[in-house]
N, C-alpha and C positions, 0 to 999 in steps of 0.2 A: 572651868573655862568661862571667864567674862562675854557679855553679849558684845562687847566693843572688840573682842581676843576672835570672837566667830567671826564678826564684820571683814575683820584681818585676812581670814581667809575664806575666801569667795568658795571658790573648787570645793574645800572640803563640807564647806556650810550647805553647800547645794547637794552635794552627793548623800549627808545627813537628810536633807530635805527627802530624796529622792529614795530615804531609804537603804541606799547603798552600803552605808557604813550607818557606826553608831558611835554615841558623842566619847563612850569608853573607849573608842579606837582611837579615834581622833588625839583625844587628850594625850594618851600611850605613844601616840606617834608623834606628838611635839617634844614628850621628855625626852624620846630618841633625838629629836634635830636638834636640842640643847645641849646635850650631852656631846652631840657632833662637834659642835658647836666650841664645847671648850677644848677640844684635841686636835681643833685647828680645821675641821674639817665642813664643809658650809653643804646643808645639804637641804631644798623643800619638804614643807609635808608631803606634796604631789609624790617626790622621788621614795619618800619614805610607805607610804601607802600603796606605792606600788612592789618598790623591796620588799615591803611584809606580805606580799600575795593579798592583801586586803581589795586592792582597785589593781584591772590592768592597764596595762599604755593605754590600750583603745577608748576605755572608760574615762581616764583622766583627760584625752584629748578631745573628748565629747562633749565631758563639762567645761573642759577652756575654751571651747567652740562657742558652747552658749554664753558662758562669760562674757565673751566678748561682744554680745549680740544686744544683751540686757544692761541694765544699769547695775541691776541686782542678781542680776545671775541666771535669772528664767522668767522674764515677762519682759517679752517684745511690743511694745505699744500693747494693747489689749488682748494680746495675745499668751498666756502662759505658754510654755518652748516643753517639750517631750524630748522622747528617746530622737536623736540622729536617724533617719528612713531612708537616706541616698543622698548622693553626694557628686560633682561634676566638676568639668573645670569651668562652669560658672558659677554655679552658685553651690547651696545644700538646701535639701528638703528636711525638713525635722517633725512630727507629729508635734500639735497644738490643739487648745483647747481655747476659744474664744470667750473670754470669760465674764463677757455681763450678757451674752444670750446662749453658752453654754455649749454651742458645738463644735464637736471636735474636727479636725482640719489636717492637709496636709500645709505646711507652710514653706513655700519655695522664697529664699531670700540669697540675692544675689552679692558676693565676700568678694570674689575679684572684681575691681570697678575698674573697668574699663570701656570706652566709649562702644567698640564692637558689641562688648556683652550685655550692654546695657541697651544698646536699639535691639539686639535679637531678642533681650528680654522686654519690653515692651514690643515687638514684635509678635511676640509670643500671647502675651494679656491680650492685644487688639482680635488677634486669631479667633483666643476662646472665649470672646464679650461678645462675637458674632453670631458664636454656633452653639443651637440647641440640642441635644441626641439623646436618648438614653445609650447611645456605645461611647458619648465621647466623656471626658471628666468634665466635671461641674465648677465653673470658677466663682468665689463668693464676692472676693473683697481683693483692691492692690492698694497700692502707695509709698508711700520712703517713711521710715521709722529710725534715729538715730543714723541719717545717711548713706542709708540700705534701701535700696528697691526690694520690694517684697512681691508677692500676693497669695492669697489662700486659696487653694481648691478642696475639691472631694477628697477623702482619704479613702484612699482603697487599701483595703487589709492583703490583698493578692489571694496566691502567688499570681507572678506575671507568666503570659505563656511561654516565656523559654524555659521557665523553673517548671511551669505544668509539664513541659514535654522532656525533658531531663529525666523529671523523675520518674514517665511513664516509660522512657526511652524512645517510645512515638503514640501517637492518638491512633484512635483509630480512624478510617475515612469518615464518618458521620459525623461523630465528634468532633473533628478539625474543618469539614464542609461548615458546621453549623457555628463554627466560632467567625472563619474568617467568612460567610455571608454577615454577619450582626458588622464584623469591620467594615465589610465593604458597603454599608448601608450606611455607614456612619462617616465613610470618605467621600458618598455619593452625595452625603447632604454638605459637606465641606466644599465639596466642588462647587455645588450650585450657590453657594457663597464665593466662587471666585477666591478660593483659597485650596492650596498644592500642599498635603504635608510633609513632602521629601524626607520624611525619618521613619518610614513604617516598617518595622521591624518587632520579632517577637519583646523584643526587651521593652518597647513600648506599647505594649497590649497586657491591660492590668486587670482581676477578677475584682469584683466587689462580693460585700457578704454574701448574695446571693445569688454570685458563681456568673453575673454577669459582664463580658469582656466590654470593657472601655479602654477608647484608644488617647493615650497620652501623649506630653512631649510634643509641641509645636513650637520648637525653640528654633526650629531650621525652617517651618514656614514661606510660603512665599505666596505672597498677596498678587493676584493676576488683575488688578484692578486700576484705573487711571489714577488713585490715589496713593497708592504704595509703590515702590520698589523694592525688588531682590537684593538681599543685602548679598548674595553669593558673585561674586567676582568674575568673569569669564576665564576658564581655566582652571578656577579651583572646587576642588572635592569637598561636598558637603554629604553626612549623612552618614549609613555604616556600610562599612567596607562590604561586606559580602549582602544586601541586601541593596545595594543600590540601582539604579537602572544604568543601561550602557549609554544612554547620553546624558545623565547625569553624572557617572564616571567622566565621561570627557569636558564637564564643565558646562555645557550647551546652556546658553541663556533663554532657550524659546521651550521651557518645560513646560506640560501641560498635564492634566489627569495620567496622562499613560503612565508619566514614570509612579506614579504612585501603584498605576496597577502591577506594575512587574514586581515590585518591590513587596508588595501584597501576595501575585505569584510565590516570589522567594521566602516568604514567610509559610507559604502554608504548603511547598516542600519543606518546608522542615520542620512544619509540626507532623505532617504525612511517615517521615523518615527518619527524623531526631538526628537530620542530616546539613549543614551549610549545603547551596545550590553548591558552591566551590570551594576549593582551598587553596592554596599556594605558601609556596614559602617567603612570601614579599608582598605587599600590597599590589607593587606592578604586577606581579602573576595572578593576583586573583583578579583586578580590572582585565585585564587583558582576555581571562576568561570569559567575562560579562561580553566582550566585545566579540568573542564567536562563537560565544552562544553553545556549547557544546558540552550539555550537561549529561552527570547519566541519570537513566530511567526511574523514576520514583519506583517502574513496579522490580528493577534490581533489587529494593530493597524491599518492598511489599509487593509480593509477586500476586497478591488477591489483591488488590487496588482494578476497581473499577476503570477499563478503558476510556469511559466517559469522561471522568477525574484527569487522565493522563492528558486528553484531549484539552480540559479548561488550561491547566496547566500551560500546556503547552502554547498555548494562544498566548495565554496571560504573560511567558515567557518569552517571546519572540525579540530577536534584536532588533529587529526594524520595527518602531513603533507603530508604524503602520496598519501592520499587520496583527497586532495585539489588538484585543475589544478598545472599538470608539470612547466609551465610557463605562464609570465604576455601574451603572444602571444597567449596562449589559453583561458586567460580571454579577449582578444580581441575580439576573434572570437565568442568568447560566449555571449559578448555583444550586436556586431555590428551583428553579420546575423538575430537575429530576425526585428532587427531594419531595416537594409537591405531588408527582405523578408517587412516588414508592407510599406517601401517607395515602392517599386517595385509594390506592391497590389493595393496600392494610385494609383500610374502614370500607371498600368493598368484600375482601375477605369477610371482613366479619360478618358484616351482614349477609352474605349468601351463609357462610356457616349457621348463621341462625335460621336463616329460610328452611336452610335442608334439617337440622335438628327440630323446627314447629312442626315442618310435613311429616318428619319422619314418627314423631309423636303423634298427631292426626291419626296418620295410618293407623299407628301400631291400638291407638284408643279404639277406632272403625272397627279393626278385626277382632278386639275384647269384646265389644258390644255384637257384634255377629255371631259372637263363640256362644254369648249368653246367649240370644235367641233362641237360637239350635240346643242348647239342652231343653227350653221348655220344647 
């Protein structure tokens, strides 16, 4: 096969690149579609390489995805393209390597162009060029490359916390306290930027290498600031069904922190429970749930759950906003001082155990040293 015969086909030159296959397949699979070929029958390598178990669909629609993206098949402006990471009805993420300073990236690049998805996603960029966090993702680099809005953030290896608590089937209470306190420190500094992230949900809470949760996805965003507007409509639902707050289900244009907290709430029932707050058989049934508030008891499902827990919950749950904590800084506090008070208890422990293990040594040397006298 001629270098000009590879040029011909993009798909299979890149899955060669990648490894995928090898150039003896390749070849083997063109004598096949020429042979198709004379019996009347017209078939691609793609379909052939998939017929032969060599590549499946998913693999061949991965490398036509970047095809499409590159000129050449896998470098998007300065960017080399990797495996497909997730995928949306705006755009897809793909792992990337930025390759004249060498680090690797997730690359979020937006394929439906439409004017909505195109202010959400520059919506989105202005969001995380504001905020600093180690809980939030890191954004490097954006702009249009071949007529594609792009931009690069952090790669996070994961898993995300719905995959973490799937596979535990639920955390334990300390474990899930101390994830969703690092969120809500990282929503509480979003606030004080005058930014709502109306998406908070396990499926946006990602681990990095070093097991630390960063909150993603600010593509539903909403800028509380005299320079932005809410792209969300009066009336219409943004965000995810079972994690929304009850006046963001109804559409309410006058969102504030709160609904983040509930929705945060709703998150960390279910990393508690490995449980949705609700279910229904219909979207209306699950909003309609949110709207009277009538959940069952985390301790139903963990009957050793902490009263105290049931109580944050609870608060952070309320249908009247109102009534839910003023701000993410008072679900802070509400998280961390028991947590705070149980370490302080420990590192008192220890130290009285050591007090009474010195004295109790002391003594016991005192009465050695007495025993000797008294034989002389």
């Amino acid at each position: 096969m001629t270098r000009d015969a590879e040029n011909d086909l993009p798909i299979a030159q890149l899955a060669m690149e990648k490894k995928l296959i090898t150039k003896k397949q390749v070849e083997s699979c063109l004598e096949l579609v020429k042979k198709s070929e004379q019996i009347g029958l017209v078939s691609s390598i793609e379909e052939v390489l998939v017929k032969q178990g060599i590549l499946s669909d998913a693999q061949v629609q991965e490398l036509r995805e970047i095809c499409l993206l590159g000129e050449n098949g896998e470098v998007f402006g300065v960017y080399r393209l990797g495996r497909l990471v997730g995928q949306g009805g705006m755009g897809k993420v793909y792992e990337a390597v930025h390759e004249i300073i060498g680090r690797r990236v997730a690359l979020k690049v937006v394929t439906a162009q439409t004017d909505n998805n195109t202010a959400r996603f520059y919506q989105e960029i202005r969001a995380l060029a504001k905020l600093n966090h180690p809980n939030i993702v890191i954004i490097y680099d954006a702009g249009k490359i071949n007529g594609k809005n792009f931009y690069a953030m952090e790669l996070l290896p994961g898993p995300s916390l719905n995959t973490l608590v799937d596979a535990k089937n639920h955390l334990n209470e300390k474990e899930a306290l101390k994830i969703i306190s690092a969120i809500a420190r990282a929503l509480q500094h979003a606030h004080a930027k005058n930014i709502i992230h109306r998406d908070v949900k396990p499926e946006n809470i990602i681990f990095n290498a070093h097991g630390i949760p960063k909150l993603t996805d600010f593509g539903l965003v909403m800028h509380c600031d005299m320079d932005h507007m809410t792209l969300t409509q009066e009336g219409f639902l943004v965000g995810s069904l079972y994690y929304t707050s009850p006046e963001q289900a109804r559409g309410d244009r006058d969102l504030d922190g709160r609904s983040d907290i509930y929705s945060l709430g709703a998150t960390l029932y279910y990393a508690l429970t490995g449980r949705t707050l609700y279910t229904g058989k219909s979207p209306q049934e699950v909003i309609a749930k949110h709207w009277k508030g009538r959940y069952v008891s985390p301790k139903h499902y963990c009957p050793h759950l902490s009263n105290r827990t049931v109580r944050l919950l609870k608060k952070m749950l309320s249908v009247n906003r109102e009534k839910r904590f003023k701000s993410m800084a008072e679900v802070v506090r509400a998280i961390e001082r028991p947590l705070l008070i149980n370490k302080v208890l420990a590192v008192t422990a220890i130290i009285l155990i050591g007090i009474i293990i010195f004295i109790i040594g002391a003594i016991a040397s005192t009465l050695g040293l007495l025993r000797g006298i008294n034989m002389f």
